[in-house]
N, CA, C and O atoms as a GROMACS GRO file, in nm:
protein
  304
    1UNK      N    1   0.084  -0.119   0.000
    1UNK     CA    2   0.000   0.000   0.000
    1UNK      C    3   0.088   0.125   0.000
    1UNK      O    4   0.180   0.153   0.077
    2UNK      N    5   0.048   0.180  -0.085
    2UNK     CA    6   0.148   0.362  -0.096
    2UNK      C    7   0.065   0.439   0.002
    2UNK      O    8  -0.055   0.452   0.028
    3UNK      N    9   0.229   0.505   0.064
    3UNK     CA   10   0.145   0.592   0.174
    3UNK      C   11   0.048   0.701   0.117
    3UNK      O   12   0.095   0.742   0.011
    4UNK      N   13  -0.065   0.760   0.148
    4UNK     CA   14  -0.099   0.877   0.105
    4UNK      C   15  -0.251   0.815   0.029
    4UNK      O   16  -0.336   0.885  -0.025
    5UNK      N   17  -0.253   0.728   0.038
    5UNK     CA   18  -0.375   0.696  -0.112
    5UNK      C   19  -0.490   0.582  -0.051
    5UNK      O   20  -0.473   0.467  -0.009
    6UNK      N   21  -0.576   0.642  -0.061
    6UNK     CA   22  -0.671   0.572   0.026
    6UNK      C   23  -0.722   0.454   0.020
    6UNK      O   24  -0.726   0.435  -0.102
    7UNK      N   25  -0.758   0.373   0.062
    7UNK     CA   26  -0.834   0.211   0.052
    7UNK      C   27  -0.940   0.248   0.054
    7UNK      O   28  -0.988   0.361   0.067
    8UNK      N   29  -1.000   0.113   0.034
    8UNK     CA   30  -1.180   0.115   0.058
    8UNK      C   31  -1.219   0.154   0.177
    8UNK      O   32  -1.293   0.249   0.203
    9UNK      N   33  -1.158   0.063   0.265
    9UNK     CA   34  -1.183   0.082   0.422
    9UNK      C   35  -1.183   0.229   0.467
    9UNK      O   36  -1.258   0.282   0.550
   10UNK      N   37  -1.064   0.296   0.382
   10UNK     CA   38  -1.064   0.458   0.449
   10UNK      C   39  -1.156   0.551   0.366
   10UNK      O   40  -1.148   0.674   0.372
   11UNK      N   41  -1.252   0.477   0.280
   11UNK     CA   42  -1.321   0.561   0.193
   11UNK      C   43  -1.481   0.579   0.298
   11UNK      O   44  -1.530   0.493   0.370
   12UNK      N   45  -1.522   0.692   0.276
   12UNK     CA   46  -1.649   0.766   0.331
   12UNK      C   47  -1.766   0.674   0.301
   12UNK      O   48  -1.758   0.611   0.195
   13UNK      N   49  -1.884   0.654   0.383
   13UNK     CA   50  -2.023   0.559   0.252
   13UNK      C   51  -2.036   0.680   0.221
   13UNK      O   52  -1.977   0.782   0.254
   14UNK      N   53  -2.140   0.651   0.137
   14UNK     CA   54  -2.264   0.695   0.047
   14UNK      C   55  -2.360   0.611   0.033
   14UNK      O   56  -2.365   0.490   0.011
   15UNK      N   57  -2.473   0.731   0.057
   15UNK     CA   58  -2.602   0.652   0.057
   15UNK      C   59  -2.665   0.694  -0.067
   15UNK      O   60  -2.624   0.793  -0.126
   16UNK      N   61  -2.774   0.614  -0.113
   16UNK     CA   62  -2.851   0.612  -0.206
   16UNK      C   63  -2.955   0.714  -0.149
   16UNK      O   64  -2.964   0.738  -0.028
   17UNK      N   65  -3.025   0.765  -0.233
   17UNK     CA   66  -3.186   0.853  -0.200
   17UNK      C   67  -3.237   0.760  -0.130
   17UNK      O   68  -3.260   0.786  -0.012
   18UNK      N   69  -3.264   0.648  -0.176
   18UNK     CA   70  -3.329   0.541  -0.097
   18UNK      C   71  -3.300   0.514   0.046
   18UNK      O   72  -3.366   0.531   0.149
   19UNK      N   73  -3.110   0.437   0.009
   19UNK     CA   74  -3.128   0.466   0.179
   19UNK      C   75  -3.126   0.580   0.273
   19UNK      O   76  -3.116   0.563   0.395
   20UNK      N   77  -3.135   0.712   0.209
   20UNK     CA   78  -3.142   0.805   0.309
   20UNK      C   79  -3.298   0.837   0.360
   20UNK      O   80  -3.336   0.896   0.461
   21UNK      N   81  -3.385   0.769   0.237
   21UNK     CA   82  -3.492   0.788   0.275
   21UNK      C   83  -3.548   0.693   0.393
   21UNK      O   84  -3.622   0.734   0.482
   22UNK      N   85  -3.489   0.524   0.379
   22UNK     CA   86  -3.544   0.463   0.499
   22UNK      C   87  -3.493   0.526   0.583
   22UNK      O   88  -3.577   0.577   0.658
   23UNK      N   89  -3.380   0.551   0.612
   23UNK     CA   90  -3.277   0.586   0.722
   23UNK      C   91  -3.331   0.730   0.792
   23UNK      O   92  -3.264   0.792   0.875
   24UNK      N   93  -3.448   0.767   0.749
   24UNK     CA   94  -3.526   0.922   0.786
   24UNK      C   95  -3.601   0.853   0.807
   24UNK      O   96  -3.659   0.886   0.911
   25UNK      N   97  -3.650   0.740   0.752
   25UNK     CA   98  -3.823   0.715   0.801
   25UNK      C   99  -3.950   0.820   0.695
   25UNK      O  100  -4.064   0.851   0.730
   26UNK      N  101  -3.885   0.850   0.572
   26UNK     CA  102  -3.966   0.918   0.487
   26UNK      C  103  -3.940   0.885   0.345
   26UNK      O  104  -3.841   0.830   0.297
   27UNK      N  105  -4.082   0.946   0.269
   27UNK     CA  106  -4.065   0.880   0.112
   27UNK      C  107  -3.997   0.936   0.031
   27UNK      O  108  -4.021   1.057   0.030
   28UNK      N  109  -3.901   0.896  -0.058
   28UNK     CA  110  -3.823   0.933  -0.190
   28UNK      C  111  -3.873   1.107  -0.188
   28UNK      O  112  -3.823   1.208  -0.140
   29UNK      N  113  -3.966   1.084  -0.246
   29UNK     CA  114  -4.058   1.210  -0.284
   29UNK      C  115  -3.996   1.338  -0.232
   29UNK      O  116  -3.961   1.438  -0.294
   30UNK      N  117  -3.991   1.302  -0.062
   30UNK     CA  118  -3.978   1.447  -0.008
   30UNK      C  119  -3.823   1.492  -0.026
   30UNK      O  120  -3.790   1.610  -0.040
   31UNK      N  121  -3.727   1.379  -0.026
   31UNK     CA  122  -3.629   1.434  -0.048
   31UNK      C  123  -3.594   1.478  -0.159
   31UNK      O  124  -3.495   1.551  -0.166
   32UNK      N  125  -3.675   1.437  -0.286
   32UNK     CA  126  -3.642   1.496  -0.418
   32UNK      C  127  -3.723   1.644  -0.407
   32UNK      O  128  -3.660   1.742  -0.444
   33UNK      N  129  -3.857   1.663  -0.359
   33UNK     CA  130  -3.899   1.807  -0.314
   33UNK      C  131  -3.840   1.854  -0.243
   33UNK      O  132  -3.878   1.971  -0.251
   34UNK      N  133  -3.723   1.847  -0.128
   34UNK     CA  134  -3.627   1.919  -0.038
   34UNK      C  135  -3.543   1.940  -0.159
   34UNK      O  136  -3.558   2.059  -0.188
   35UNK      N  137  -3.477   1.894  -0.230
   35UNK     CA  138  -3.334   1.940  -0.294
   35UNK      C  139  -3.460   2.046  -0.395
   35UNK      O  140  -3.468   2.163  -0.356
   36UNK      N  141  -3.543   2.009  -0.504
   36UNK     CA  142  -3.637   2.106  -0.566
   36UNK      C  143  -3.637   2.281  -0.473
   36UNK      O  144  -3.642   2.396  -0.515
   37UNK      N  145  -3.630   2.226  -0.343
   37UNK     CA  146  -3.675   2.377  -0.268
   37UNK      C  147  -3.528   2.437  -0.229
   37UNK      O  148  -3.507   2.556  -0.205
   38UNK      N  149  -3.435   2.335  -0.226
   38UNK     CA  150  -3.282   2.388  -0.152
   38UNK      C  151  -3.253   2.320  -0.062
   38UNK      O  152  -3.136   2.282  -0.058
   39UNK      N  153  -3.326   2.285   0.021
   39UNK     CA  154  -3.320   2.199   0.119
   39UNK      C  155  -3.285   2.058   0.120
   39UNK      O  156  -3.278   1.989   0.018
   40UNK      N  157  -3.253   2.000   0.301
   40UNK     CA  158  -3.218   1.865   0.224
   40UNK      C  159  -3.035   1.874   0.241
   40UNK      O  160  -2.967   1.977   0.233
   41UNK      N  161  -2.997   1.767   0.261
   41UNK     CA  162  -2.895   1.728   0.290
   41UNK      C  163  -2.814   1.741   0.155
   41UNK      O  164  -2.873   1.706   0.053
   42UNK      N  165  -2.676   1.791   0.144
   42UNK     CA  166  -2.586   1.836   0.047
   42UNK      C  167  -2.572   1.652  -0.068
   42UNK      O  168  -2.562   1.538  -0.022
   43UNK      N  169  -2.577   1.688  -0.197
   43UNK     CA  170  -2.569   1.521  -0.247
   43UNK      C  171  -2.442   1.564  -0.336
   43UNK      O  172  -2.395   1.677  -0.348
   44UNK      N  173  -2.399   1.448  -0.393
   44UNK     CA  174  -2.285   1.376  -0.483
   44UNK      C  175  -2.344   1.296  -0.619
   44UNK      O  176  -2.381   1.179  -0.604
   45UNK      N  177  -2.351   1.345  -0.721
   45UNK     CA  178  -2.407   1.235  -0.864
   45UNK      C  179  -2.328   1.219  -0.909
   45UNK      O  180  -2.228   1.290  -0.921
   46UNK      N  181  -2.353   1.114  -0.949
   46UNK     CA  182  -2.261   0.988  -0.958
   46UNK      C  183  -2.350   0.896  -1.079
   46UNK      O  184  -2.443   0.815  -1.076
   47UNK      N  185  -2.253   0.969  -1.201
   47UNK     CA  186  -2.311   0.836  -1.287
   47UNK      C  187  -2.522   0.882  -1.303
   47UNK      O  188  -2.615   0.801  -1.295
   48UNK      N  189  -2.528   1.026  -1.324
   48UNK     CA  190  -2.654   1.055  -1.290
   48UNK      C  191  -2.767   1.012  -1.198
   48UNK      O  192  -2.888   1.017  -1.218
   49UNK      N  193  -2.681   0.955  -1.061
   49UNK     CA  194  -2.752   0.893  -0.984
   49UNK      C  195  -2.690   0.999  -0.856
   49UNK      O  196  -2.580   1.053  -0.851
   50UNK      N  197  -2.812   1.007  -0.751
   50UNK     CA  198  -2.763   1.069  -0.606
   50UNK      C  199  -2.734   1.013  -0.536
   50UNK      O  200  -2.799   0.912  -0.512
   51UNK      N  201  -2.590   1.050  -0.443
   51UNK     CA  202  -2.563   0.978  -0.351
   51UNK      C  203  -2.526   1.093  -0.217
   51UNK      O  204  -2.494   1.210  -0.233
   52UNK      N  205  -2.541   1.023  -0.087
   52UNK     CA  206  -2.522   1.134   0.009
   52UNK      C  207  -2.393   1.079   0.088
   52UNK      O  208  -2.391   0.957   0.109
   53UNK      N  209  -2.304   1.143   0.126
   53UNK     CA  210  -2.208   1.162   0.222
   53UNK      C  211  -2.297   1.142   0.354
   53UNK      O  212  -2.389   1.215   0.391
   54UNK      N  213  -2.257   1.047   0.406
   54UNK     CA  214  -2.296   1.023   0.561
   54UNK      C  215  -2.267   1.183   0.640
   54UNK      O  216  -2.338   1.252   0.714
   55UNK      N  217  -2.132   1.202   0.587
   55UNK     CA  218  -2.046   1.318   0.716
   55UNK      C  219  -2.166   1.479   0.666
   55UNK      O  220  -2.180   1.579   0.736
   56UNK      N  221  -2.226   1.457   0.546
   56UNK     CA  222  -2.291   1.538   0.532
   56UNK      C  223  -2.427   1.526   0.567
   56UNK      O  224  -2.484   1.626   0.609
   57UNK      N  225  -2.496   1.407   0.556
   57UNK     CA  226  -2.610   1.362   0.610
   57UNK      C  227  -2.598   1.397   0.779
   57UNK      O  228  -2.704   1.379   0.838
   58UNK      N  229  -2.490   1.442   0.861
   58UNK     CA  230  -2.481   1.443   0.973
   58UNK      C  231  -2.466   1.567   1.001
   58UNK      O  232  -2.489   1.614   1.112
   59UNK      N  233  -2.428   1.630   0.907
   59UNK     CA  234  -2.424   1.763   0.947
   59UNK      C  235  -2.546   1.854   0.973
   59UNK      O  236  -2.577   1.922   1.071
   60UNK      N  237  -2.638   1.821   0.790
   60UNK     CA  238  -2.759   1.847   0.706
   60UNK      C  239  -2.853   1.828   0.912
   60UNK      O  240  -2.907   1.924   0.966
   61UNK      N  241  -2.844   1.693   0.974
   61UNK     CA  242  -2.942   1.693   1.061
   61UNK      C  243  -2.884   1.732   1.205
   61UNK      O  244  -2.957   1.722   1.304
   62UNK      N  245  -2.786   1.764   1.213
   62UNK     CA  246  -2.727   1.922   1.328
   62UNK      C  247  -2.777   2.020   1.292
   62UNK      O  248  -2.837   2.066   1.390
   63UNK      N  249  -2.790   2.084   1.207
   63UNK     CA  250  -2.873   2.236   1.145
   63UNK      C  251  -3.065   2.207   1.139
   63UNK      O  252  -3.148   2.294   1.112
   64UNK      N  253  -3.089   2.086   1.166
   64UNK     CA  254  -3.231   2.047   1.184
   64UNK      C  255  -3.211   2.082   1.359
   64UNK      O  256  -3.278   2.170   1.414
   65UNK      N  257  -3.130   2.016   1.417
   65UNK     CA  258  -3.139   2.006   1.558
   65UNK      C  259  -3.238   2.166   1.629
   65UNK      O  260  -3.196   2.278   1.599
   66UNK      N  261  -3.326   2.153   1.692
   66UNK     CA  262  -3.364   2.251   1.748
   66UNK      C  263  -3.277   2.330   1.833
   66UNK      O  264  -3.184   2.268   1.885
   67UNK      N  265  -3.292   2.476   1.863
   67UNK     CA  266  -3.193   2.574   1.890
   67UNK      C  267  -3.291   2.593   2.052
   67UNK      O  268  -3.243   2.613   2.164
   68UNK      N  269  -3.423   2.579   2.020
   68UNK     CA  270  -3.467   2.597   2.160
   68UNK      C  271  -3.613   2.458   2.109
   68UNK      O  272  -3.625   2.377   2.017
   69UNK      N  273  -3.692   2.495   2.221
   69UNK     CA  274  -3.827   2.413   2.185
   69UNK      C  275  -3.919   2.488   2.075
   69UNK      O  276  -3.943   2.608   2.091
   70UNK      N  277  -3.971   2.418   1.962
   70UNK     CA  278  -4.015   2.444   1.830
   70UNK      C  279  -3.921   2.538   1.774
   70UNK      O  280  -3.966   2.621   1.695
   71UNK      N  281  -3.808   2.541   1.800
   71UNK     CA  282  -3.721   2.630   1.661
   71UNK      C  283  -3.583   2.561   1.634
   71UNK      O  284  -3.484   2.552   1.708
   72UNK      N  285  -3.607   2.512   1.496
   72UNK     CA  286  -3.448   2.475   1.434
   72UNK      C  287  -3.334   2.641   1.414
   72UNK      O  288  -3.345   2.763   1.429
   73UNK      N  289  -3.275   2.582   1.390
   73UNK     CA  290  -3.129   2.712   1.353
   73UNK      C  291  -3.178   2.744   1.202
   73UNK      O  292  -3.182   2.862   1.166
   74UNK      N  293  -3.219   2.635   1.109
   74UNK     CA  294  -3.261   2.707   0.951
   74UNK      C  295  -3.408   2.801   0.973
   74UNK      O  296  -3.445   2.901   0.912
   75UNK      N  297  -3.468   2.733   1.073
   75UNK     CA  298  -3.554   2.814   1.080
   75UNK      C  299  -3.738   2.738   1.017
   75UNK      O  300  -3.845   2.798   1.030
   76UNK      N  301  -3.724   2.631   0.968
   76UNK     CA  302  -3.828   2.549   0.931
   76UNK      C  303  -3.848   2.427   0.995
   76UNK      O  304  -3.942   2.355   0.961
   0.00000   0.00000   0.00000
């Protein structure tokens, strides 16, 4: 192995729309209407297909996290 150059093992997942959608507990739909509006976790296409960065899927739902009771930091 050359130093500097990553393996599989050190490579990030990516999720499919799909699995980000089970993994929310919601349908395809809304996440293709979240990216439509802006919203929605940052994606990666790939081969004209979406894929999400976990480290971004984690971020995307820290900025959901409520700032007090009924208010996120985006504000929706």
């Amino acid at each position: 192995m050359k130093i500097g150059v990553p393996t599989l093992s050190d490579l990030e997942p990516l999720l499919s729309i799909e699995e980000l959608a089970d993994y929310l507990n919601i349908p395809v739909s809304t996440i293709r209407d979240w990216r439509t509006d802006g919203k929605g976790p940052r994606a990666i296409r790939l081969g004209g297909r979406l894929r999400f960065a976990v480290s971004d899927v984690q971020a995307w739902l820290g900025e959901q996290r409520e700032t007090s009771p009924g208010q996120t930091a985006s504000g929706w």
